[in-house]
Backbone as numpy.savetxt, mean C-alpha at the origin, in Angstrom:
# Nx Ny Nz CAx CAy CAz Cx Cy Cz
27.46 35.59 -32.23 27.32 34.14 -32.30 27.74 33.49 -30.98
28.50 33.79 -30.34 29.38 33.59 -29.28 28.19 33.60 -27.83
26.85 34.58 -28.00 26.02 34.52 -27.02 24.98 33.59 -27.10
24.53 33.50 -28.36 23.84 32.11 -28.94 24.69 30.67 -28.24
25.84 30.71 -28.83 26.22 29.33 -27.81 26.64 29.54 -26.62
26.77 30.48 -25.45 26.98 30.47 -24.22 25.10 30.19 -24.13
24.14 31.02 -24.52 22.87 30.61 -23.96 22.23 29.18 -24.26
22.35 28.95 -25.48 22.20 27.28 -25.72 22.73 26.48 -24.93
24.06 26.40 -24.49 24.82 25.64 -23.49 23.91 26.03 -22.11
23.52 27.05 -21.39 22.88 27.25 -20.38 21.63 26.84 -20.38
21.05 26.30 -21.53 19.73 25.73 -21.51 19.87 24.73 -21.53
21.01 23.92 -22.02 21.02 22.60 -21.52 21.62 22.48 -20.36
22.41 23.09 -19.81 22.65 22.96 -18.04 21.59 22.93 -17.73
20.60 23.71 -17.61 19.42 24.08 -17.15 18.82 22.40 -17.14
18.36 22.49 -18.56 17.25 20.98 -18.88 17.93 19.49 -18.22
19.80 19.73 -17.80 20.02 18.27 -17.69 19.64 18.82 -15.82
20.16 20.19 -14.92 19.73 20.24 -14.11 18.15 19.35 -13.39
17.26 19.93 -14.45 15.90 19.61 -14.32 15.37 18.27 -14.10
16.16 17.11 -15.31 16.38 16.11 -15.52 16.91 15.29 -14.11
17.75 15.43 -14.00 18.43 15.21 -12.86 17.78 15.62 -11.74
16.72 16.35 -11.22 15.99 16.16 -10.38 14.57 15.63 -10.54
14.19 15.29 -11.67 13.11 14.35 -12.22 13.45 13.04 -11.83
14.75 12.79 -12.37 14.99 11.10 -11.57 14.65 10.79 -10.20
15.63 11.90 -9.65 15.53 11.76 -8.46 14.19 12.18 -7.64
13.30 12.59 -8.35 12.24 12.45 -7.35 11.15 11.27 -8.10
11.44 10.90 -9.27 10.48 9.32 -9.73 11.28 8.57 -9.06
12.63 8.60 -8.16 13.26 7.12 -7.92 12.41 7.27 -6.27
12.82 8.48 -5.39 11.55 8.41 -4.80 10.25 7.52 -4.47
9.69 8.54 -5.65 8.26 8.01 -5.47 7.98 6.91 -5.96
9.29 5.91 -6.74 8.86 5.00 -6.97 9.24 3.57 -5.45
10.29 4.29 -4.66 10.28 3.96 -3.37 9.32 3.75 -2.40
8.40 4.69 -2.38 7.30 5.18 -1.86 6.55 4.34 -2.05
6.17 4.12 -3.44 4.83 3.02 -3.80 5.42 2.13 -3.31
6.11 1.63 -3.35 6.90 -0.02 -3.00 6.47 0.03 -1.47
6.92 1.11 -0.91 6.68 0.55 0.11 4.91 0.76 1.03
4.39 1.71 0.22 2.75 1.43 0.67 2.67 -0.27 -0.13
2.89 -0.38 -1.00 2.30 -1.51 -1.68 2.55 -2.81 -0.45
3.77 -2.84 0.02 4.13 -3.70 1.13 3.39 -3.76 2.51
3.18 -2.31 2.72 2.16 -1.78 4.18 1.03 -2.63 3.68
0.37 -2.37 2.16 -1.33 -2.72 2.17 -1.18 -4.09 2.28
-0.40 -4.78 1.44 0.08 -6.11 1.58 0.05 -6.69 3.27
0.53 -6.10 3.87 0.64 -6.34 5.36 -0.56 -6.86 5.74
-1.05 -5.54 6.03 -2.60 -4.69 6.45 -3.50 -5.64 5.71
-3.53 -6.14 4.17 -4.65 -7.07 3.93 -4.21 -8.37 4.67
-3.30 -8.73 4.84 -3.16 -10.25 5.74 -3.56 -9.97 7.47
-3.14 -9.20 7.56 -3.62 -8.72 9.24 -5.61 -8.86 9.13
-5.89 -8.37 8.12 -7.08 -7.94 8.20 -7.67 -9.32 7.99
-7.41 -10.14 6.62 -7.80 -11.65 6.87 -7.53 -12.36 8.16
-6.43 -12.57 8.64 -6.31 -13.04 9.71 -7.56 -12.91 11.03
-7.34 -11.42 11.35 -8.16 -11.18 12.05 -9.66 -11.75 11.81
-10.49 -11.40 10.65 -11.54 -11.71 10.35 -11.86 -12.88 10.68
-10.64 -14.44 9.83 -10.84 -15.50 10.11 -10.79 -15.65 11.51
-10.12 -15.22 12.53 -10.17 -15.48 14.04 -11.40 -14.89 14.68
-12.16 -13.65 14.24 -13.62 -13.55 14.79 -14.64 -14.99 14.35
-14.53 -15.23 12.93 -15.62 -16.03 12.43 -15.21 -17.43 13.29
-14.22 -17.87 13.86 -14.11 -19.24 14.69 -14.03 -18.78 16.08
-14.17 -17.56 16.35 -14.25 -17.19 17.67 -15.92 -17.03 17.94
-16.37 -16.66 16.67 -17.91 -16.55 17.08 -18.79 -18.09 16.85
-18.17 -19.14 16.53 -18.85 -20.27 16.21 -18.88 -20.77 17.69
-18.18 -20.44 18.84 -18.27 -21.25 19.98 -18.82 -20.21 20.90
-19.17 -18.53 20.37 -19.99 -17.81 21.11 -21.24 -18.04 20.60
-21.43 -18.88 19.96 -23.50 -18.49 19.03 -23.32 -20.31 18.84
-23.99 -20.68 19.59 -23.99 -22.48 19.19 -25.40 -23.06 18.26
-24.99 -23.59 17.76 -25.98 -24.13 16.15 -27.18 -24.32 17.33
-28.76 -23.58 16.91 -29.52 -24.17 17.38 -30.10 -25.51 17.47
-29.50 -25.68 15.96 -29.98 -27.18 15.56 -29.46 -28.42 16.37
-28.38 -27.98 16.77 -27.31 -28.97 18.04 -27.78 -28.65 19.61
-28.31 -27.53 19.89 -28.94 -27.56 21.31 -29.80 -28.32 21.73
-29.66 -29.15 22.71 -30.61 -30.06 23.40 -31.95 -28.77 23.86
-33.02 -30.06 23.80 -34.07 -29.23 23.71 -34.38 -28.56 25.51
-35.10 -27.55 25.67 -35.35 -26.89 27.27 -35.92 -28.17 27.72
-35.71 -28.10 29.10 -36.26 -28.89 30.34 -37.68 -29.12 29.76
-38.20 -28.20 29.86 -39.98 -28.50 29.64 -40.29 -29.34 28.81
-39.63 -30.12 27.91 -40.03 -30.68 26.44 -40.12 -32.45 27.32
């Protein structure tokens, strides 16, 4: 009887062992996401930004035809 509860007791060393490195690698990876989630967060405002600064950068490279005075010849 005496090996029954030394091995029962070693299976729960074992399972809280296991346990105890389950936390510690979901506390991890739950670190991890947090911080991609913050990078993409970044990265999508960088990326708006940017975009909006081509689209008003290209309104004064491409001028409304409709606003161009007409050629000399007219």
């Amino acid at each position: 009887m005496g090996d029954r509860v030394a091995d029962l007791e070693a299976r729960v060393v074992e399972l809280e062992t296991r346990l105890a490195f389950q936390d510690q690698a979901l506390a991890e990876l739950s670190d991890a996401l947090a911080g991609l989630r913050t990078e993409a967060a970044r990265n999508a405002e960088a990326l708006r930004r940017g975009l909006e600064e081509i689209r008003q950068a290209s309104g004064s490279f491409f001028a409304d035809p409709a606003q161009e005075p007409p050629p000399p010849h007219y």
